[in-house]
C-alpha atoms as a printed R data frame, in Angstrom:
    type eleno elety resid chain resno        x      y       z
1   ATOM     1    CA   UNK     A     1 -141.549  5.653 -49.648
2   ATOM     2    CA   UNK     A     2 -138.490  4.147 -48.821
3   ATOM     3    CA   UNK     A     3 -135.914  6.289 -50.406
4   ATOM     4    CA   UNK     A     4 -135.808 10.338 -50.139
5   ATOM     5    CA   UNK     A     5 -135.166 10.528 -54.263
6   ATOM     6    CA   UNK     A     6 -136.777  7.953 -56.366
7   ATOM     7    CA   UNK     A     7 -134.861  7.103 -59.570
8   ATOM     8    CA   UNK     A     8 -137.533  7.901 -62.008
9   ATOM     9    CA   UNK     A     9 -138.441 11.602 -60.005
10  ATOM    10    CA   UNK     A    10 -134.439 11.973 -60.973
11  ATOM    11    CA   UNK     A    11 -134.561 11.371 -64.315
12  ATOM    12    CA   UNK     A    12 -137.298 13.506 -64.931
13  ATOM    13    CA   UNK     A    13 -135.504 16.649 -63.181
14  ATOM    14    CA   UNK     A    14 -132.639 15.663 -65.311
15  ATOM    15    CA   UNK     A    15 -134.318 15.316 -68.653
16  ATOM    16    CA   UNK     A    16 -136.243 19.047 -67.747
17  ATOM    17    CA   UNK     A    17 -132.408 20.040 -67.023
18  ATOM    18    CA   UNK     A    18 -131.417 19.154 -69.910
19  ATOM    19    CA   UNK     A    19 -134.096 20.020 -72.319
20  ATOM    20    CA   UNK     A    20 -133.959 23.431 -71.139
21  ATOM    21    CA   UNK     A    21 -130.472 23.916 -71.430
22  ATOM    22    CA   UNK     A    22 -130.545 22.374 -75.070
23  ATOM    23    CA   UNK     A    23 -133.486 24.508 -75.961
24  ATOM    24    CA   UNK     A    24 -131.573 28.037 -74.555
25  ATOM    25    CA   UNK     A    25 -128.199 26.968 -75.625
26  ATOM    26    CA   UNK     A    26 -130.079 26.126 -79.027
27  ATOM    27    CA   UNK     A    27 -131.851 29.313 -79.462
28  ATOM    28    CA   UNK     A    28 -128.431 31.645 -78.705
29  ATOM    29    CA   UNK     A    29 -126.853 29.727 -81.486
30  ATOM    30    CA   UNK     A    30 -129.627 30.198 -84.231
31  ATOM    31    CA   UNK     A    31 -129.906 33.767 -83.263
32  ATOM    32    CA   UNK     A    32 -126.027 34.820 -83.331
33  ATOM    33    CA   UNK     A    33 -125.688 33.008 -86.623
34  ATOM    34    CA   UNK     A    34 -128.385 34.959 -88.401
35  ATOM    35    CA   UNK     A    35 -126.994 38.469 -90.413
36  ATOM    36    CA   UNK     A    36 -130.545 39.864 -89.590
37  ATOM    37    CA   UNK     A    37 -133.364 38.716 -87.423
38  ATOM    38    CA   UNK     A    38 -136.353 38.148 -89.986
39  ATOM    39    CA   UNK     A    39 -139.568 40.292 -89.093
40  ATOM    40    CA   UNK     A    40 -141.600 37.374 -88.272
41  ATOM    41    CA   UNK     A    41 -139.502 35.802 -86.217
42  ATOM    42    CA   UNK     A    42 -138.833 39.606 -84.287
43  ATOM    43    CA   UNK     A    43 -142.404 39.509 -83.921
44  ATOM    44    CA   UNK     A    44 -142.724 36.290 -82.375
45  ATOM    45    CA   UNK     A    45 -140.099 36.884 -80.062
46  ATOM    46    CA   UNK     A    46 -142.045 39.819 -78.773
47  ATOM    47    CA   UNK     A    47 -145.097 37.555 -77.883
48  ATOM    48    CA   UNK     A    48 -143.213 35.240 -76.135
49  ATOM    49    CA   UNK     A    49 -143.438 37.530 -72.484
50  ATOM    50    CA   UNK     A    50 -147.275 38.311 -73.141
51  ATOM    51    CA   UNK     A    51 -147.608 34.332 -73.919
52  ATOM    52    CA   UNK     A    52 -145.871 32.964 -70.706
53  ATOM    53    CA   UNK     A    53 -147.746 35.627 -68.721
54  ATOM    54    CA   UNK     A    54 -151.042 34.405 -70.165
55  ATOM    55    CA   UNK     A    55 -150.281 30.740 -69.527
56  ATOM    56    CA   UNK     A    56 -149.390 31.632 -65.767
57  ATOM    57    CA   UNK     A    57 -152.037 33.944 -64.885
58  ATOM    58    CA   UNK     A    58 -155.528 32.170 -67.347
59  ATOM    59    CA   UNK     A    59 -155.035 28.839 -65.045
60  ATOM    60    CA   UNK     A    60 -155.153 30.653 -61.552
61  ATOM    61    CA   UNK     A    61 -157.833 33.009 -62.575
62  ATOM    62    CA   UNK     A    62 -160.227 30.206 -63.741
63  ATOM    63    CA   UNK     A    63 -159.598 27.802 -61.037
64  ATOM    64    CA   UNK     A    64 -158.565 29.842 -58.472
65  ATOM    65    CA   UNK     A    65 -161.537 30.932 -56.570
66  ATOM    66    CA   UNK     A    66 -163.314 34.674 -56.605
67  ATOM    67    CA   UNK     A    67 -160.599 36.336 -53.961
68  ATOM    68    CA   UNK     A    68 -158.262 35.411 -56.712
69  ATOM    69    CA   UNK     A    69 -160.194 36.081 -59.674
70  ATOM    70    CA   UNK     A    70 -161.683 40.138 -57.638
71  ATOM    71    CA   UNK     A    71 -157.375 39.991 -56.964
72  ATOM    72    CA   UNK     A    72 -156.129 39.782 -60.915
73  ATOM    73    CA   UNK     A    73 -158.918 42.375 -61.638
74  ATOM    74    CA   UNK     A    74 -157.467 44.541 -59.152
75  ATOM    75    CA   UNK     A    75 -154.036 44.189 -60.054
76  ATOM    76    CA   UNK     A    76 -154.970 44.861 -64.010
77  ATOM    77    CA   UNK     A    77 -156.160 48.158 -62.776
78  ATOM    78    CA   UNK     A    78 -153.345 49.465 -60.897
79  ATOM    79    CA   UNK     A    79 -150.963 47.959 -63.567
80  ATOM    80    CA   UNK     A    80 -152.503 50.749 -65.717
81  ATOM    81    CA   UNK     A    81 -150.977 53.017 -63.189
82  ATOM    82    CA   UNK     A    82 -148.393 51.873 -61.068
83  ATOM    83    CA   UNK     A    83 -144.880 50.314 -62.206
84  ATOM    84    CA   UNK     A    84 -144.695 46.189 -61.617
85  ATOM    85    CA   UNK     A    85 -143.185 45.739 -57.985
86  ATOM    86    CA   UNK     A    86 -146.233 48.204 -56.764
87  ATOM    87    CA   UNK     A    87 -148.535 46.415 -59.220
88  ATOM    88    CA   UNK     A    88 -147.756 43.318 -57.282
89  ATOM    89    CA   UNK     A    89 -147.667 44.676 -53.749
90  ATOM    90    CA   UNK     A    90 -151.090 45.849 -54.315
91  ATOM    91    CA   UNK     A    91 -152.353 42.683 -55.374
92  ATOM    92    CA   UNK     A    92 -150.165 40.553 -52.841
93  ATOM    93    CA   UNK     A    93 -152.618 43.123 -50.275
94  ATOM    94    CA   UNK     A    94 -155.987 42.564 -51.745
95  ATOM    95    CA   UNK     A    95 -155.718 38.702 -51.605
96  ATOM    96    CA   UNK     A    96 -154.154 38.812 -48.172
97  ATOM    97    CA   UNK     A    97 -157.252 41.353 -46.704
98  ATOM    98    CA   UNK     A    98 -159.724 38.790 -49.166
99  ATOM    99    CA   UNK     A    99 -158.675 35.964 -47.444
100 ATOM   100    CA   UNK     A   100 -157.835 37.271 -44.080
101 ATOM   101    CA   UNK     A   101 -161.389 39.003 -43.215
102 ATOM   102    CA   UNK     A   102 -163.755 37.899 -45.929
103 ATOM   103    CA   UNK     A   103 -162.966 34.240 -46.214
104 ATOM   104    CA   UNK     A   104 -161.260 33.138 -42.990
């Protein structure tokens, strides 16, 4: 590795850059042109959040190992109950004490 950037790692960042930009600018535009938002597309804007969740979370709980598999599980359960920053401290906890004592 002589350099600290290589070229190609650079154009890569820059094409993601750009792509997103395109696709957000993009998507603005569409949306404040239309009169009224059709009911399809309203209801596939509201799966988007459940869909980016899913993609984030199915990876890590199949490959992830049982603490973090026992950890999503727990988390589910107090998301049931508790608002999202709690949610999270909870599970931050139960992987923490997993790995800590159980694993380590």
């Amino acid at each position: 590795m002589d350099t600290l950037f290589h070229a190609q790692t650079l154009m890569i960042i820059a094409a993601g850059a750009i792509a997103t930009y395109l696709t957000r600018v993009g998507g603005y535009i569409f949306i404040t042109r239309m009169k009224r938002i059709p009911p399809r597309a309203e209801a596939a804007l509201n799966a988007v959040p459940a869909a980016v969740l899913t993609t984030l979370v199915a990876p890590a709980a199949i490959t992830g190992g049982w603490d973090v598999s026992l950890t999503m599980a727990i988390a589910l359960l107090a998301g049931l109950r508790l608002a999202l920053l709690p949610m999270l401290a909870v599970g931050w906890i139960v992987v923490m004490i997993l790995r800590t004592f159980l694993m380590g």
